[in-house]
C-alpha positions in Angstrom: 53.8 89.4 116.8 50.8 87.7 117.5 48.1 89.1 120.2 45.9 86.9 122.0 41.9 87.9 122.2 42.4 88.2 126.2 43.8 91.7 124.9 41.7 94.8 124.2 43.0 95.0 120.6 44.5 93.2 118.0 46.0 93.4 114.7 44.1 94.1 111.2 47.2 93.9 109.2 48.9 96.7 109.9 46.2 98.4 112.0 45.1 97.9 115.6 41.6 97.1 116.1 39.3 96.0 118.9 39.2 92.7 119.3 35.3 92.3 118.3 36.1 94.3 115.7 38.2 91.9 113.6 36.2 88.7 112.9 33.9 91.1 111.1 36.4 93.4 109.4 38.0 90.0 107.7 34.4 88.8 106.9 34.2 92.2 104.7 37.4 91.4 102.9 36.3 88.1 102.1 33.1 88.9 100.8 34.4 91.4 98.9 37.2 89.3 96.8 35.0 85.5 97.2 34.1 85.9 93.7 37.3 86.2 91.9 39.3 84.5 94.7 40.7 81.7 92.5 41.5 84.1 89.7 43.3 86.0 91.9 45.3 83.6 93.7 46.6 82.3 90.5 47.9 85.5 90.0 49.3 86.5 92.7 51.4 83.3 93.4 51.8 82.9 89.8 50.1 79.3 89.7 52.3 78.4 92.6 49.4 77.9 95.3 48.3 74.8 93.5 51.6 73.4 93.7 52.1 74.0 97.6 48.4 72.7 98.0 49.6 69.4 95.9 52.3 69.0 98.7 50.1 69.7 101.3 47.0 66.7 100.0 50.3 64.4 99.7 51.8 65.2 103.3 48.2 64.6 104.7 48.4 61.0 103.1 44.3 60.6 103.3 43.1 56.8 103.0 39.7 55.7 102.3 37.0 55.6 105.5 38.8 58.9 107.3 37.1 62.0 107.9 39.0 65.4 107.0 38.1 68.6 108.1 39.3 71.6 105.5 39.4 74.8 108.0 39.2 78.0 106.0 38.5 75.4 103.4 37.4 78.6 100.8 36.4 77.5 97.3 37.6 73.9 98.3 40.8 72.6 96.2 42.0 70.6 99.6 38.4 69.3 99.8 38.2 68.2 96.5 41.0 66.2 96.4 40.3 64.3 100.0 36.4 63.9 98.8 38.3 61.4 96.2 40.5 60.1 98.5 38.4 58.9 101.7 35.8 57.4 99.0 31.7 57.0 100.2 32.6 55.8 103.3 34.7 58.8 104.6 33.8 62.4 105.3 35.5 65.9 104.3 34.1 68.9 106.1 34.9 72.1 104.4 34.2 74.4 106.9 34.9 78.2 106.7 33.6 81.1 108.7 32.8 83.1 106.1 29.4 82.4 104.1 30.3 83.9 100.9 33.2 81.8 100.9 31.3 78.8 101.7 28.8 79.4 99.0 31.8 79.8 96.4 33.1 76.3 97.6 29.9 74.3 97.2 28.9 75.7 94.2 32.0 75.1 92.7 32.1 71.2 94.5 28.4 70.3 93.3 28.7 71.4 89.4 31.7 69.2 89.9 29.9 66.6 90.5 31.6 65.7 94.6 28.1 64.9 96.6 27.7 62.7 99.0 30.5 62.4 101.4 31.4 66.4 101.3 29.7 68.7 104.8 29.8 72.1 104.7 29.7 74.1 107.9 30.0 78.1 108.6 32.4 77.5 111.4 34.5 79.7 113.8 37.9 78.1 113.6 38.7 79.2 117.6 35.1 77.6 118.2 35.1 74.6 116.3 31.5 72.7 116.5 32.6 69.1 116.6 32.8 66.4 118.9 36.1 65.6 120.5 38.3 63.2 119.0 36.7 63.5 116.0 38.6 63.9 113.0 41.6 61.9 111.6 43.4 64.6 109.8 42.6 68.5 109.8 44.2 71.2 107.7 44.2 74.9 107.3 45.5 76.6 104.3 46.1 80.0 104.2 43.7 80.7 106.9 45.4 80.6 110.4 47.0 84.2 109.5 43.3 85.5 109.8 42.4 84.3 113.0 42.1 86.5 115.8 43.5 84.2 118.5 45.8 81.5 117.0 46.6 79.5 120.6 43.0 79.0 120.9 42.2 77.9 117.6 45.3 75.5 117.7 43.6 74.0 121.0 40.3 73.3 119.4 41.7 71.7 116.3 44.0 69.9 118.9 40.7 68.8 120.8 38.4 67.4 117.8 40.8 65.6 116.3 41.8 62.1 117.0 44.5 60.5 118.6 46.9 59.5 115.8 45.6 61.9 113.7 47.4 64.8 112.2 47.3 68.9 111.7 48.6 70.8 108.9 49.0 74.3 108.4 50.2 75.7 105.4 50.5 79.6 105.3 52.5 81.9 104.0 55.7 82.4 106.1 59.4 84.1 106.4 61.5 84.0 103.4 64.9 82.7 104.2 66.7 84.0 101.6 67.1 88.2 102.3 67.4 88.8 98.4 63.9 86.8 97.7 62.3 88.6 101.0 63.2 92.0 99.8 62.0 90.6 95.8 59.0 89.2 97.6 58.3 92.8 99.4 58.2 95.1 96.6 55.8 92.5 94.7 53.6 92.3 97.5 53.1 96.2 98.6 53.5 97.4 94.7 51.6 94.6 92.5 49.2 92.7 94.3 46.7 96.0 95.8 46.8 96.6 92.2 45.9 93.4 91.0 43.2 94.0 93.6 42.0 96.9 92.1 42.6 95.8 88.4 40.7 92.3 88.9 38.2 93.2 92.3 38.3 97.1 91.9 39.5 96.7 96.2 42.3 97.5 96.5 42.1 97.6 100.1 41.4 94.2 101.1 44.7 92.7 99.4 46.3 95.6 101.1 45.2 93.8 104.4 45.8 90.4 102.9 49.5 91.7 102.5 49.9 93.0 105.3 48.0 90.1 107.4 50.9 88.2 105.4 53.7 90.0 107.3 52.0 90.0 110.8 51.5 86.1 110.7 54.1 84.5 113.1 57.3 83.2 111.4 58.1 79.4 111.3 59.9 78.6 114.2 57.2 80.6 116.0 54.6 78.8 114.8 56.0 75.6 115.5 56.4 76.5 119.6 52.8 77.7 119.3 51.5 74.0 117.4 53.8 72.7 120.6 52.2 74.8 123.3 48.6 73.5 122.1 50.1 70.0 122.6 50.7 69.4 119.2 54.1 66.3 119.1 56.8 66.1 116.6 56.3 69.3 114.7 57.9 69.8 112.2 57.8 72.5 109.3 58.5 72.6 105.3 60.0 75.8 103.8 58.4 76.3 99.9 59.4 78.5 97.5 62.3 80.1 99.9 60.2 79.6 102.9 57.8 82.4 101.2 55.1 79.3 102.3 55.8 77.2 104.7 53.8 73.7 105.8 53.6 73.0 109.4 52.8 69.5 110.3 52.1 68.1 113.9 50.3 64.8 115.6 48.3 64.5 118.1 49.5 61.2 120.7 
């Protein structure tokens, strides 16, 4: 379960740690694996993190003038795709809290040639520096899981975005089917820290990715939190057995 940072101590995957701890123990990780992050993504989810991405840019139906902010936006294949798709007139904001990650993600947008209507801010996803009623569409892909407290960062994303507009989260979830969750286990303690090692030599910060994997709230848990930070119609879409799952809600 989920702890909220009005407790003394929260989760670091499997570990407790102080709540002022955590926000720098994650920005560790992430610095640590920024540099091969795509690599290893593909390999971890055998290519299939594009795919659940390609649902996610379609589900956020972006038009031209809009403005998009990408939380946890990383090395920026949301923010890529919306740069194209809000045109000069629009605005993406890839914002991510981690500065390593940032740097990875306009380095990688610039030699692609995205300037122009792309802002990238180091950002605090529970403290979210934008005006109110601000945004027409936010997402966060795989990057609510390493927030400390979840409810509050729902409630800002609630409060800067725009009436009409929409919120989606895709994460990694609960596999539905036991045979694929107990497949999905032994791939994820066994393989991936050693992929870790293999491609990152750390092992241990894809030990707490795992782990961060299995603490993160299950579907229909995440759904009465995106409802209790007065998120309407929320729904959710199980991928690849519910192993990923995309969270959708509007804000009226």
């Amino acid at each position: 379960m989920h702890k909220s940072s009005d407790k003394k101590t929260t989760h670091f995957g499997y570990t407790e740690v102080p709540v002022s701890e955590k926000v720098n123990r994650v920005a560790e990780v992430f610095a640590s694996v920024a540099n091969k992050y795509d690599l290893m993504n593909d390999l971890m989810s055998f290519g299939l993190h594009r795919l659940w991405k390609r649902f996610t840019i379609g589900q956020a139906a972006v038009r031209p003038h809009q403005k998009v902010l990408d939380i946890a936006g990383g090395t920026g294949d949301l923010t890529k795709e919306f740069s194209k798709q809000v045109g000069s007139s629009g605005l993406v904001v890839l914002a991510d809290i981690n500065d390593k990650m940032l740097e990875q993600g306009r380095e990688r947008l610039i030699n692609e040639g995205l300037v122009g209507n792309i802002r990238y801010v180091q950002a605090d996803a529970e403290q979210l520096p934008f005006p109110d009623n601000y945004f027409d569409c936010i997402t966060i892909a795989f990057g609510l899981r390493n927030v400390t407290d979840k409810d509050q960062a729902l409630r800002a994303m609630y409060r800067v975005l725009k009436p009409g507009g929409k919120l989606l989260v895709l994460e990694f979830s609960k596999p539905s089917i036991k045979l694929l969750e107990k497949l999905y286990d032994k791939f994820s303690f066994n393989i991936i820290p050693k992929l870790g090692e293999w491609i990152c030599n750390d092992a241990k910060s894809y030990q707490y990715l795992v782990e961060s994997i299995r603490m993160h709230p299950d579907q229909e848990t995440l759904k009465s939190m995106m409802e209790n930070a007065q998120f309407e119609d929320v729904t959710f879409h199980n991928l690849t057995g519910g192993i990923v799952a995309l969270h959708k809600g509007f804000k009226y």
